[in-house]
C-alpha angles and dihedrals in degrees: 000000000000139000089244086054099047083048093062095049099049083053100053140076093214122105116252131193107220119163136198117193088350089299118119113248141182117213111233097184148342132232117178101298096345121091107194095218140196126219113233085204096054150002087265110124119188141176107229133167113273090234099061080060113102140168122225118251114220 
């Protein structure tokens, strides 16, 4: 994933699909190439690169 698409999804109401070692995630915020995430699944936060994000394609 890239910083022009995160960017799109943080801007929009729409729900988005976006992964991180296979575990479903929501992006709480964006520095440079680091997204500090959430995982659905838990309370574990975590700062990963932007480009280890993915959507699922269906």
């Amino acid at each position: 994933m890239d910083i022009n698409r995160i960017n799109t999804i943080l801007n929009n109401d729409e729900k988005f699909d976006v992964f991180y070692e296979n575990r479903p995630v929501w992006i709480q915020g964006v520095n440079d190439n680091i997204a500090k995430i959430g995982f659905v699944d838990n309370f574990e936060e975590r700062d990963v690169f932007i480009n280890d994000l993915y959507e699922r394609k269906l």
